[in-house]
ZAMARGU-4260 file (C-alpha; in steps of 0.2 Angstrom, whole numbers, plus 5000, padded with zeros to 4 digits):
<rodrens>
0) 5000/5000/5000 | 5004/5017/4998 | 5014/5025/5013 | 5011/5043/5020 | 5025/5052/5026
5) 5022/5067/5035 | 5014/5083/5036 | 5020/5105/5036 | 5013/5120/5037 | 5017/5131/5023
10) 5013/5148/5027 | 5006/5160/5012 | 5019/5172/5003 | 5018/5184/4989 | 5029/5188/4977
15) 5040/5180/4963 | 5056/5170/4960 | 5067/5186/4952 | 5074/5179/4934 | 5095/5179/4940
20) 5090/5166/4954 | 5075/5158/4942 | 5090/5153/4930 | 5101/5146/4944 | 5088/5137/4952
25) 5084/5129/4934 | 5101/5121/4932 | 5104/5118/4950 | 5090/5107/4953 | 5093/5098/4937
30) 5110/5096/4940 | 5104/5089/4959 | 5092/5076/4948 | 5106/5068/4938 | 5115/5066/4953
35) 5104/5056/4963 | 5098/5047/4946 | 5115/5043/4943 | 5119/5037/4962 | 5101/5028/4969
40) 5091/5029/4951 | 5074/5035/4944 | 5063/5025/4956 | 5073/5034/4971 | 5071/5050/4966
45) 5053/5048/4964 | 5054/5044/4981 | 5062/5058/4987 | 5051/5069/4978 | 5035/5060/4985
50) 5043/5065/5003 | 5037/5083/5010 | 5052/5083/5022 | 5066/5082/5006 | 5055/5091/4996
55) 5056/5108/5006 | 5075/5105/5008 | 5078/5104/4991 | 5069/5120/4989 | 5081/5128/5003
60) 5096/5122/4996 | 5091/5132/4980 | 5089/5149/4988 | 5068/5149/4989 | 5061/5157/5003
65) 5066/5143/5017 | 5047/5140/5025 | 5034/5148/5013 | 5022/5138/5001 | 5031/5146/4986
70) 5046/5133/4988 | 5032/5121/4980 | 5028/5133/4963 | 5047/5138/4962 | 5054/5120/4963
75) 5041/5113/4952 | 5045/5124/4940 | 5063/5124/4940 | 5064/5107/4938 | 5052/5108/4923
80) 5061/5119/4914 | 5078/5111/4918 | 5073/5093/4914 | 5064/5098/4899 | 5079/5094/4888
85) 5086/5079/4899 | 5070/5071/4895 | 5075/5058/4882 | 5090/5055/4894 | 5086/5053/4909
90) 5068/5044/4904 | 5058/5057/4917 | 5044/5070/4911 | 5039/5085/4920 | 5021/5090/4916
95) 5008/5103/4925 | 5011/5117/4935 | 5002/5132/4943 | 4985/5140/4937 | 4982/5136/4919
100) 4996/5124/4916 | 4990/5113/4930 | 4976/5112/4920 | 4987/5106/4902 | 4993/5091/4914
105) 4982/5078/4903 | 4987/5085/4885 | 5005/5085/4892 | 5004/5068/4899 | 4995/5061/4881
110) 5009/5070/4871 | 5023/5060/4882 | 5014/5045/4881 | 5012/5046/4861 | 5031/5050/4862
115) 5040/5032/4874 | 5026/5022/4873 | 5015/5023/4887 | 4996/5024/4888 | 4992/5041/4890
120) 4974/5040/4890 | 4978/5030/4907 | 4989/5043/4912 | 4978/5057/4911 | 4965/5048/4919
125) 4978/5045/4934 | 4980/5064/4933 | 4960/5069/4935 | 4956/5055/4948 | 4973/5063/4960
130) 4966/5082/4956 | 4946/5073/4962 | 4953/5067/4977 | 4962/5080/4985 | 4948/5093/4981
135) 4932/5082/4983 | 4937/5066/4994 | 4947/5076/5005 | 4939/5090/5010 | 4951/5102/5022
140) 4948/5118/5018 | 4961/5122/5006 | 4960/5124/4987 | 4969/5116/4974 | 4981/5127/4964
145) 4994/5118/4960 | 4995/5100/4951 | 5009/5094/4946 | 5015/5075/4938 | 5032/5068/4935
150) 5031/5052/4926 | 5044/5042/4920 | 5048/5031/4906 | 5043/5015/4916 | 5024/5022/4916
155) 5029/5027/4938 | 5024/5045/4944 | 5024/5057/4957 | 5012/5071/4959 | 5015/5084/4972
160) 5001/5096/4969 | 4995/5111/4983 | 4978/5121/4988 | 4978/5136/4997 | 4966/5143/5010
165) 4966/5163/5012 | 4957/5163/5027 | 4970/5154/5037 | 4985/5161/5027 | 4992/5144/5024
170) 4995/5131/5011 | 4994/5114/5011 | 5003/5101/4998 | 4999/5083/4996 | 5010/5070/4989
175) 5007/5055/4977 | 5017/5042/4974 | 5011/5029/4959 | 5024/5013/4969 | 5012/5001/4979
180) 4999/5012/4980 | 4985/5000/4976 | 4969/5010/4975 | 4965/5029/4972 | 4952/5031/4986
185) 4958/5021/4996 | 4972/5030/5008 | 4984/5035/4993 | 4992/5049/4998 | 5014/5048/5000
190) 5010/5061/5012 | 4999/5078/5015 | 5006/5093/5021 | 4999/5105/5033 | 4993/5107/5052
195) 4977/5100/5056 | 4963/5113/5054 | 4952/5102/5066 | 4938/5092/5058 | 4940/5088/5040
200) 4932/5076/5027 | 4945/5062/5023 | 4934/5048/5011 | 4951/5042/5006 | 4957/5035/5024
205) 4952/5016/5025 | 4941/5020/5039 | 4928/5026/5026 | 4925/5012/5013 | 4909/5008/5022
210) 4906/5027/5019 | 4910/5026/5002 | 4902/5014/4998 | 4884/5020/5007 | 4886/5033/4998
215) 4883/5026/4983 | 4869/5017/4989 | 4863/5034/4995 | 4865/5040/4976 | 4857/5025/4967
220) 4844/5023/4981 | 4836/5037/4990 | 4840/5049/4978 | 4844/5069/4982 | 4828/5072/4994
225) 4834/5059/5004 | 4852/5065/5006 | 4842/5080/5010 | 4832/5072/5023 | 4849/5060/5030
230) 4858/5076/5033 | 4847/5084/5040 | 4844/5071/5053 | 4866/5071/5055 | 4867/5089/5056
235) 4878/5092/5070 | 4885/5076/5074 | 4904/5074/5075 | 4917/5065/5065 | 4928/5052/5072
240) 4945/5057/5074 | 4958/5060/5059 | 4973/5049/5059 | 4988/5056/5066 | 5003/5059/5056
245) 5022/5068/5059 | 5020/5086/5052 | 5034/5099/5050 | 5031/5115/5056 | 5034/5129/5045
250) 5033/5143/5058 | 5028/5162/5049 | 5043/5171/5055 | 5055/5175/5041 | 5072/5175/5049
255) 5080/5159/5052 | 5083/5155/5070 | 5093/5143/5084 | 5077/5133/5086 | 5075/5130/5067
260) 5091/5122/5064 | 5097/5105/5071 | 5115/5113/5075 | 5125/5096/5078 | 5120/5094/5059
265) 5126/5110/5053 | 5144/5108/5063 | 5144/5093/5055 | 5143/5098/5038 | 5156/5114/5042
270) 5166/5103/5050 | 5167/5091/5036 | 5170/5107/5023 | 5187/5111/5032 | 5191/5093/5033
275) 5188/5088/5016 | 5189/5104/5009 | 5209/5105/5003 | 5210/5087/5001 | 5196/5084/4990
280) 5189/5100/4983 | 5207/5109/4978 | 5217/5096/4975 | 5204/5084/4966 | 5192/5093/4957
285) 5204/5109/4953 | 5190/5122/4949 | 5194/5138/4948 | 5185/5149/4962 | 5183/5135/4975
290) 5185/5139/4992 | 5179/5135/5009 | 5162/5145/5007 | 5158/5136/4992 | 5164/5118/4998
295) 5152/5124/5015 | 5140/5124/5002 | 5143/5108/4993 | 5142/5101/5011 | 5124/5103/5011
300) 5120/5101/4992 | 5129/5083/4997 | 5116/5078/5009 | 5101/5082/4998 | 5110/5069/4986
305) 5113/5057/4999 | 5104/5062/5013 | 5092/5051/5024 | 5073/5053/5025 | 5076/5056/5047
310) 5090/5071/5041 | 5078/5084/5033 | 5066/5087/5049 | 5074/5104/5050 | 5074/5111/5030
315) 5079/5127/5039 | 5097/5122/5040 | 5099/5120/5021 | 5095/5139/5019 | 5112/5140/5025
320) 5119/5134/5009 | 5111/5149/4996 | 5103/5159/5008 | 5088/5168/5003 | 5080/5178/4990
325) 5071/5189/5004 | 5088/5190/5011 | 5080/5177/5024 | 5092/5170/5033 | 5104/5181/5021
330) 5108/5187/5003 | 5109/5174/4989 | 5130/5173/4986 | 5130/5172/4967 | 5146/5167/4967
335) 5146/5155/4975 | 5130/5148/4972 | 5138/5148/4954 | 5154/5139/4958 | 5141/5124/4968
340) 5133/5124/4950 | 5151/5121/4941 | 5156/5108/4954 | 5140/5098/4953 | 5139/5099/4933
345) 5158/5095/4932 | 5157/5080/4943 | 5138/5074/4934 | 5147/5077/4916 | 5163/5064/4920
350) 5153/5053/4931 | 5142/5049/4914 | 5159/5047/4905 | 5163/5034/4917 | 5176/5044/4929
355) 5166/5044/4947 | 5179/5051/4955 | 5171/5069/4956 | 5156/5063/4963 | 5165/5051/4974
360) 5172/5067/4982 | 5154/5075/4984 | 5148/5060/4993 | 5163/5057/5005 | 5157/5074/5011
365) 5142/5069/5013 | 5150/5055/5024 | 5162/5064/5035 | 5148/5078/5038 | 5139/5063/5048
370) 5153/5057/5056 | 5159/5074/5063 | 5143/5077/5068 | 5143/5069/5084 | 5160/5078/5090
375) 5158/5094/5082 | 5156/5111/5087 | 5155/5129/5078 | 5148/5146/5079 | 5130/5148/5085
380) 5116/5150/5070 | 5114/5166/5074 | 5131/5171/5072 | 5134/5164/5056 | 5121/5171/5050
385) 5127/5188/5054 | 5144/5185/5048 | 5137/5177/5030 | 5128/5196/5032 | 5145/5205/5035
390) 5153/5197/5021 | 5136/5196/5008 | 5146/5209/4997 | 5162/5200/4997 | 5153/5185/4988
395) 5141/5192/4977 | 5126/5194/4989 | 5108/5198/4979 | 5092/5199/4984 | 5073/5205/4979
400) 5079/5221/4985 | 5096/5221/4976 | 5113/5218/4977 | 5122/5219/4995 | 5134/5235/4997
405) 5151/5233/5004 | 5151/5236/5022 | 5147/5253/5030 | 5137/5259/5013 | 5119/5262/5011
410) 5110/5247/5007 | 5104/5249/4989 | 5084/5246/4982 | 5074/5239/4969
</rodrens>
């Protein structure tokens, strides 16, 4: 059966991804795809994506703002416009979207399915019932506005698709995974983000085939007067109680603080920077510009590539990688956010021409950060977040509100 995973609250934001970080986050998150593809394969990757928890991560790790609902519109897009032309190699499609193109999923999913061989018309269909489900059979409050479906060559798909609610100022995303799930009504769901908003209307959780299923009789039988007449007679009574499930709590405060980052995690991972750092990064991979900001930053990029499910319960911390581009927790460091890309696409391009070592040395980063972890120690959140401030200008610091000034200048706008 299909396995639930976890919930968030994803507070409601404005705005839009600026073009500069819309292009970096395009060929960061495909160059991310090819790497777990590469390491764990298609089906993981489905996985991940069909995970809230990773999910959010990989949207902090590319410079979105760390706790809002945009992370799920900026990242689906990203990686629909970076694996558009990585389709035919990597066997994976990217269809639907926000607003209108959520609605061009079918046509998208026909068109792929005309292209490798695979029954659009079913796909499509899988498409509808998902859409049906999370704004008729689960009734929550929240509005779909986002549907999105990533199928691959093999005929398995994710979709991660989102509803909002403006009355509560929060979002809510739900995710599908096509592996072992054996029914579309039947508790489907990878996972559904969002804090429970009290009583809901679930007819997908197993508890309600009965219901299902006396509903139907209700349809076919009594006929609209009598579900008139029934709920009428029900008014008032109370639902039983919705399943419990782990949530992640994406609090509404824009700064990152001490209490959203795991710290033994992030000492680990700037431990394991100046560890590995000169051994594997300067001598190995010999990219110009690569220094210990940037290999901090391939530290964290490492463990959205190999990370653990249980490592991504505070997505917070891998804001510290890119920043932010509402300069939450700071300015996005173009450079070196540029110099993660070259390193990534450098060791992806040779590990495809059959020389791994590249993203060997990306992986024992991932490795020593977990071991260091238990030992490590380092500055406080809150002070390294003031001294990636400090230095925002030395390494290319932009935001929504422009680029950062050197140190003791006005701060420019626009």
């Amino acid at each position: 059966m299909a396995r639930r995973a976890g919930s968030a609250d994803l507070p409601l934001h404005g705005g839009r991804v600026p073009p500069w970080l819309g292009r970096r986050m395009t060929r960061l998150g495909a160059v991310i795809t090819e790497a777990i593809i590469l390491e764990y394969g298609r089906d993981e990757l489905l996985r991940r994506l069909a995970h809230p928890f990773w999910f959010q991560s990989l949207g902090c790790v590319m410079g979105m703002d760390w706790h809002s609902s945009g992370i799920t519109t900026s990242v689906i897009g990203a990686l629909k416009r970076g694996l558009a032309p990585l389709s035919k190699e990597l066997g994976l499609h990217v269809c639907g979207g926000r607003g209108r193109h959520s609605r061009e999923t079918p046509a998208e999913l026909l068109a792929v399915g005309e292209r490798v061989g695979l029954d659009g018309e079913a796909l499509a269909r899988a498409s509808r019932l998902v859409a049906k489900v999370d704004s008729a059979a689960v009734q929550d409050g929240f509005d779909l506005y986002l549907h999105a479906f990533i199928v691959a060559d093999d005929g398995r798909w994710v979709v991660v698709q989102q509803g909002m609610s403006d009355e509560r100022r929060q979002a809510r995303r739900y995710h599908w995974l096509s592996e072992g799930m054996a029914s579309f009504v039947e508790a489907p769901h990878a996972a559904i983000e969002g804090r429970g908003q009290g009583r809901i209307v679930n007819l997908t959780d197993r508890r309600a085939a009965a219901s299902r299923g006396r509903q139907l009789d209700l349809l076919g039988g009594i006929g609209p007067d009598g579900i008139l007449r029934e709920l009428a007679r029900i008014e008032g009574r109370s639902a039983g109680p919705q399943p419990l499930l782990p949530h992640l709590v994406m609090p509404a405060h824009h700064d990152v603080r001490a209490e959203d980052v795991v710290a033994r995690r992030l000492h680990g991972a700037l431990a394991a920077a100046a560890d590995r750092g000169p051994q594997d990064f300067s001598e190995l991979l010999l990219v110009p510009g690569i220094g210990a900001r940037t290999v901090r930053a391939l530290a964290m990029v490492a463990e959205v590539v190999h990370g653990a499910p249980c490592r991504f319960t505070d997505p917070a911390r891998f804001s510290l990688a890119h920043g932010g581009k509402d300069r939450h927790p700071f300015p996005v460091p173009i450079r070196v956010y540029d110099r993660t890309i070259e390193v990534m696409k450098s060791a992806v391009l040779k590990a495809k021409l059959g020389n791994e070592e590249e993203l060997a040395a990306i992986r024992r980063l991932d490795d020593q950060a977990r071991r260091l972890e238990r030992a490590a120690t380092g500055p406080s959140v809150p002070a390294l977040i003031a001294a990636e401030r400090a230095s925002s200008h030395e390494y290319g610091g932009r935001s929504v509100f422009g680029w950062e000034p050197p140190p003791g200048k006005a701060e420019t706008g626009g």
